[in-house]
C-alpha positions in Angstrom: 86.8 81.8 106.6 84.7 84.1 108.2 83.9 87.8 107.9 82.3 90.6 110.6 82.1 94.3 111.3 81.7 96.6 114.4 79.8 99.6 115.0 79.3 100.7 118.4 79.4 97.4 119.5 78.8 95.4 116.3 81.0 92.8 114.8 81.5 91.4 111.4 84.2 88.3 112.3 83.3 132.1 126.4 83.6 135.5 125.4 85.9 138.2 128.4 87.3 140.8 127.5 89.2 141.2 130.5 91.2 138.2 130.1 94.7 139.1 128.5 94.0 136.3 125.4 91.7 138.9 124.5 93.6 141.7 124.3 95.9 140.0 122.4 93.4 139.3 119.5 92.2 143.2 119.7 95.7 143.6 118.3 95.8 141.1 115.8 98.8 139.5 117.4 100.1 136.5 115.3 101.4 133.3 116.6 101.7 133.8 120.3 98.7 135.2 120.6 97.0 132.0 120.7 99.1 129.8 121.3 100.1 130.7 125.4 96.5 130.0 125.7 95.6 126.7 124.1 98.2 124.7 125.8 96.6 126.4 128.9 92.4 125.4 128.2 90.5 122.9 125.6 87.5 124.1 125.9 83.9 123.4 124.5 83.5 125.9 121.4 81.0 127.9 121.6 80.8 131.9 121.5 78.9 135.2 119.8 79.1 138.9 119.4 76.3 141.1 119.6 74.0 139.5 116.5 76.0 136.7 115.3 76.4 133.0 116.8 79.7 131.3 116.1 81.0 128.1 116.9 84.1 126.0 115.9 83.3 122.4 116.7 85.6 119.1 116.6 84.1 116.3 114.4 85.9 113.9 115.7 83.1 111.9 118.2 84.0 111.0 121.5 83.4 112.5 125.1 85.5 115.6 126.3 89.2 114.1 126.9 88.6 111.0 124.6 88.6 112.1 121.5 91.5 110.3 119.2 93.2 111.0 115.9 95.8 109.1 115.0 99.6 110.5 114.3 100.3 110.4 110.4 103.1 107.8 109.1 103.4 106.9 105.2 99.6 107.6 105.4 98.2 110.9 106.5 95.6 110.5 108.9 93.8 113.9 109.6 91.5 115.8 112.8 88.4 118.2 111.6 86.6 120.8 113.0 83.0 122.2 111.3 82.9 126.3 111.4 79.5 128.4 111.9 78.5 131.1 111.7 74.9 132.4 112.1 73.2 136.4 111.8 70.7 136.0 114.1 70.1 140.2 113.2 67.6 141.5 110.5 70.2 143.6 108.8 73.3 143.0 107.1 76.6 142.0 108.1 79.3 143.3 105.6 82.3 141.5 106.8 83.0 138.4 109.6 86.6 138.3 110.3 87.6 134.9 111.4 90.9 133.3 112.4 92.2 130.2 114.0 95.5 128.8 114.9 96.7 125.3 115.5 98.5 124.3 118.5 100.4 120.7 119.2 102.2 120.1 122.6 105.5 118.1 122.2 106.6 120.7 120.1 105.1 119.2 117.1 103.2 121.4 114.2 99.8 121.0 112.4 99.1 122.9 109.8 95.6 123.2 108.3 95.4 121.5 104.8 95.0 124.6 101.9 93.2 126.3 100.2 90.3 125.7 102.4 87.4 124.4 99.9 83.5 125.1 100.3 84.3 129.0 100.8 81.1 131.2 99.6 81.9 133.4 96.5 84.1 136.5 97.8 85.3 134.8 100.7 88.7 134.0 101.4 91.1 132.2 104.1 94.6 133.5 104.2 97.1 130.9 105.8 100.2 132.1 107.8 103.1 130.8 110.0 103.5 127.4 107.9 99.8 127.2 107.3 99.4 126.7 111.0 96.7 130.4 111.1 94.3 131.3 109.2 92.8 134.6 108.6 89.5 133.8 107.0 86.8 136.9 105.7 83.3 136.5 104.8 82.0 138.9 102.8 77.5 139.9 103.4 76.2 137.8 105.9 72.6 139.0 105.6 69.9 138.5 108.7 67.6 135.4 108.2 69.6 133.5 105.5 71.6 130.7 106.0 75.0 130.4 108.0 78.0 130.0 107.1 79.3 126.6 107.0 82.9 125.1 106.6 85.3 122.5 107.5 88.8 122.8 108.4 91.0 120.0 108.2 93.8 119.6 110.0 96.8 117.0 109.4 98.2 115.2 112.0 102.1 115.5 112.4 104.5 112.5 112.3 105.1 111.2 115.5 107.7 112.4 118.3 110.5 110.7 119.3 110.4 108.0 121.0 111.5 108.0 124.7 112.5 104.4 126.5 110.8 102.6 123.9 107.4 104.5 124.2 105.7 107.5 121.9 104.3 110.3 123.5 100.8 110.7 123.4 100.5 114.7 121.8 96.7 117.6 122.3 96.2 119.2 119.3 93.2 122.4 119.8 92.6 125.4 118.0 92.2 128.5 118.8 89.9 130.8 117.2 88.6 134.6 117.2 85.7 136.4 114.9 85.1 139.9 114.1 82.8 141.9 112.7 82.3 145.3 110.9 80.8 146.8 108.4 84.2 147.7 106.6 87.4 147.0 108.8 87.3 144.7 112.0 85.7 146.6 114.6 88.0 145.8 117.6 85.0 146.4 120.1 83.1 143.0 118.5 85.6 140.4 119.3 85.2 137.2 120.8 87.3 134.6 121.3 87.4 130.4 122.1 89.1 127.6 122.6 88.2 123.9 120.6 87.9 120.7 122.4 91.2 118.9 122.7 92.1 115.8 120.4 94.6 113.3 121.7 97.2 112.3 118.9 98.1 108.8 119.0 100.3 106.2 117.3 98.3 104.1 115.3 99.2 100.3 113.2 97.2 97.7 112.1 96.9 95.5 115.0 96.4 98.6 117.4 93.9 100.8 114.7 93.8 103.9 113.2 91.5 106.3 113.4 91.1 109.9 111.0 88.2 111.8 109.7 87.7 110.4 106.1 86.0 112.9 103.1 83.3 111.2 101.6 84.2 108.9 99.0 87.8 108.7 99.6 89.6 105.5 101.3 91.2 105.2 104.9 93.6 101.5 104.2 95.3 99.7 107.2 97.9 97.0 106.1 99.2 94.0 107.7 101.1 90.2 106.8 100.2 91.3 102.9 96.5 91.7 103.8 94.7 94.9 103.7 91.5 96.5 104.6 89.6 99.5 103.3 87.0 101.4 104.0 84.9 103.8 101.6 82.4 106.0 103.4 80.1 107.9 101.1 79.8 110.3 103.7 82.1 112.6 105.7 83.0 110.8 108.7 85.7 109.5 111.2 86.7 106.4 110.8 88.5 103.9 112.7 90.1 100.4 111.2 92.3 97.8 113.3 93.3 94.7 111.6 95.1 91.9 113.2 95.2 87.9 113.1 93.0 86.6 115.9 93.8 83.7 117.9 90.7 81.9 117.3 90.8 79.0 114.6 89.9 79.7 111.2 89.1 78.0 108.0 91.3 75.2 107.0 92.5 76.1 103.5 94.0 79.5 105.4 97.5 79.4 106.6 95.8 82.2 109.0 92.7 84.4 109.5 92.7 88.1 110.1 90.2 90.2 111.3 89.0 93.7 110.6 87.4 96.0 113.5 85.7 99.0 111.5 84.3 101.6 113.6 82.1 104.6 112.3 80.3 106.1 114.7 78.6 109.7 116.5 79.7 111.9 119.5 76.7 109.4 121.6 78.9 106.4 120.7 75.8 105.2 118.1 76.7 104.0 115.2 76.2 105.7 112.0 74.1 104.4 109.4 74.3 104.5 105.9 71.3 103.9 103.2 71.0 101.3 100.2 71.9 104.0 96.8 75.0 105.2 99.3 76.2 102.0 101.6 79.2 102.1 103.4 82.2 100.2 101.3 84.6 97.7 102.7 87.7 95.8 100.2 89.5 93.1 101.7 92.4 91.7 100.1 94.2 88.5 101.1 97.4 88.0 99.6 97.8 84.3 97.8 100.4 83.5 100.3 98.6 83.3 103.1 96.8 80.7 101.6 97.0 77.0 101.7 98.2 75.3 98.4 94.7 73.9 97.2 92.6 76.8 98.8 89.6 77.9 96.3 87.5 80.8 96.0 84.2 78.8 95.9 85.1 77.5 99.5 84.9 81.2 101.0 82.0 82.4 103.1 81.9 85.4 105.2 80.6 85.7 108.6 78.9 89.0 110.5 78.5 89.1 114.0 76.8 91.6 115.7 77.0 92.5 119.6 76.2 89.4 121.6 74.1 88.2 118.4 75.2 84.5 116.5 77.2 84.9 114.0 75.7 84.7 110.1 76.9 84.6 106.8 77.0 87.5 104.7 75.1 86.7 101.8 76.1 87.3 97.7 74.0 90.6 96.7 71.5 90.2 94.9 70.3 93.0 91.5 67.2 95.2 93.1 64.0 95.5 91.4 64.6 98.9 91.2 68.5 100.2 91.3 68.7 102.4 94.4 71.0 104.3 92.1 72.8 104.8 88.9 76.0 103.1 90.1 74.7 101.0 93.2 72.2 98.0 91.1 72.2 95.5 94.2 69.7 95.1 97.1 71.5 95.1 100.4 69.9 93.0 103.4 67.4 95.9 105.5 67.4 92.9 108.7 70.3 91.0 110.0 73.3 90.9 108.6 72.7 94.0 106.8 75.2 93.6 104.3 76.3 91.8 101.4 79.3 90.7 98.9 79.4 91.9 95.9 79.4 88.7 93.0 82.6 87.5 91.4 84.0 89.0 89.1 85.4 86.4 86.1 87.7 85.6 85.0 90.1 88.3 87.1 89.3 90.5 89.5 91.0 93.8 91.7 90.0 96.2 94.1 86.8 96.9 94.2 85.2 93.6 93.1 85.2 90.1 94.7 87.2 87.5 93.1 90.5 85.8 92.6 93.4 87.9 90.3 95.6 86.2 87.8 98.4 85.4 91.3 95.6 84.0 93.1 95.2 86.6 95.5 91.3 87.0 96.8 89.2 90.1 96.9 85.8 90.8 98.7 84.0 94.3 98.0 81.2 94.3 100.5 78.4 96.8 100.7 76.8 97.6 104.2 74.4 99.5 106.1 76.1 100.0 108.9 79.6 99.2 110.3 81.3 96.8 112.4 83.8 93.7 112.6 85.3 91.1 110.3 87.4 88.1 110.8 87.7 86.5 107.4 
């Protein structure tokens, strides 16, 4: 039985007024407004009025045209986009007047997810037209302090209809204009922009899944009983495929899978993570696709990295000194830069390693960085 994960390449077996988009947002039009426009331009997101810098930015990594989210199904999988917005005057700003719009070809919706969380005190986002706008004011944006910062997450919408046997790829963008005044929105301070496109795929196990995960939460594929998890303890995108690779495989396994995790930045590296916050990973492998005498004691896990060998992910060991409160165990800082957690007795579940009372195994593995498994 081996194990292995993947980062890059790692395994573990502009502002114009004259354009009519413009005038459209000088009148506060609603949902046209922005939409004629986005399925028209994906732009890179960058703009400003006179004294303030703004920019709404995809997080999702990947070069212009390649970035990929994929469709929701009984799991909702999910694009984001950073907001921020900077004074770059001496003086105060009363109010910033922000909006944005979804837009999904196909004919498909995305609204943004509500209420919109790490808003200031006194600022407020207003959603419209099924949650698919928001109208967003920021109250005293003084010169010299720091921007304002906020993500907006966007769900992706079930897939379309499938046309001889094949799913339409969909573009999600947004579209966005900011305002300022020092009461009302000043009509003559208006810019407008368009985000960088995101592709909306259909995702499964074997083929991946990929969505931008909150820190601490869990992003599951599921496949032949076995599953795969992945716990970042940062904001990220992540991408999981599992699938059953043709290679051989230990003997007391009626078959192996393996599990491609990729985390990484809009350069393609991958993204690290330290030893008190390591990046978590639960596999579970259900009892039946086990061989009659299989035991728990005959597992070891493999990592393989690039064109490196492969090596076995050793048991963790306590640190000297806890990197934190609730991580006690010294991760490997050199090759294979990860560990299993040890077994849990007499029972264990997700989030620990060990066999449960049906015989089913669990592995809770702790890493520095991501990659590919086969196990």
């Amino acid at each position: 039985m081996k194990s292995s994960e993947m980062n890059g390449s790692a395994h573990e077996h502009g502002p114009c007024n004259r354009n009519p988009f413009a005038h459209s947002l000088r009148g506060l039009a609603t949902a046209a407004f922005l939409g004629a426009a986005l399925l028209s331009a994906s732009t890179s997101a960058l703009a400003g009025i006179p004294g303030i810098d703004a920019s709404l930015t995809s997080l999702v990594p990947g070069a212009a045209g390649a970035k990929v989210i994929s469709y929701s199904t009984g799991e909702t999988y999910q694009s984001a986009y950073e907001v921020r917005i900077t004074n770059n005057t001496s003086s105060n700003i009363n109010n910033v007047f922000f909006t944005a719009v979804t837009n999904v070809t196909n004919g498909l919706s995305a609204p943004f997810t509500v209420p919109v969380t790490g808003l200031r005190p006194g600022d407020s986002c207003t959603p419209s037209m099924g949650n698919t706008r928001l109208d967003c004011q920021f109250v005293s944006l003084p010169g010299g302090t720091d921007p304002i910062v906020l993500t907006l997450l966007v769900p992706s919408p079930l897939a379309p209809e499938a046309v001889n046997g094949t799913v339409a790829d969909s573009t999600l963008s947004v579209g966005w204009s900011i305002q300022s005044g020092q009461g009302n929105q000043n009509p003559s301070n208006l810019v407008f922009d368009l985000s960088e496109a995101i592709t909306l795929k259909v995702g499964s196990a074997k083929d991946g899944v990929q969505s931008y995960v909150l820190a601490n939460t869990v992003l599951s594929v599921a496949d032949a009983g076995a599953a795969t998890k992945v716990k970042p303890p940062k904001p990220v995108t992540v991408g999981i495929k599992q699938i059953v690779p043709g290679a051989s495989c230990s003997p007391q396994n009626k078959k192996c899978f393996e599990s491609t995790i990729t985390i990484v930045n809009d350069s393609g590296a991958e993204v690290p993570f330290t030893q008190a916050d390591p990046l978590q990973i639960d596999l579970f492998r259900p009892v039946s696709s086990l061989k009659k005498n299989a035991r728990f004691a005959n597992v070891t896990l493999f990592y393989q990295r690039g064109s490196d060998s492969w090596a076995p992910i050793p048991t963790c060991e306590l640190a000297l000194v806890p990197p934190s409160p609730t991580q006690p165990y010294a991760i490997p800082t050199s090759y294979p830069f990860r560990c299993v957690t040890p077994q849990v007795l007499p029972y264990a579940t997700t989030g620990q390693t060990g066999v449960d009372a049906l015989g089913n195994m669990y592995f809770h593995i702790l890493g520095l960085f991501n990659g590919i498994i086969n196990w």
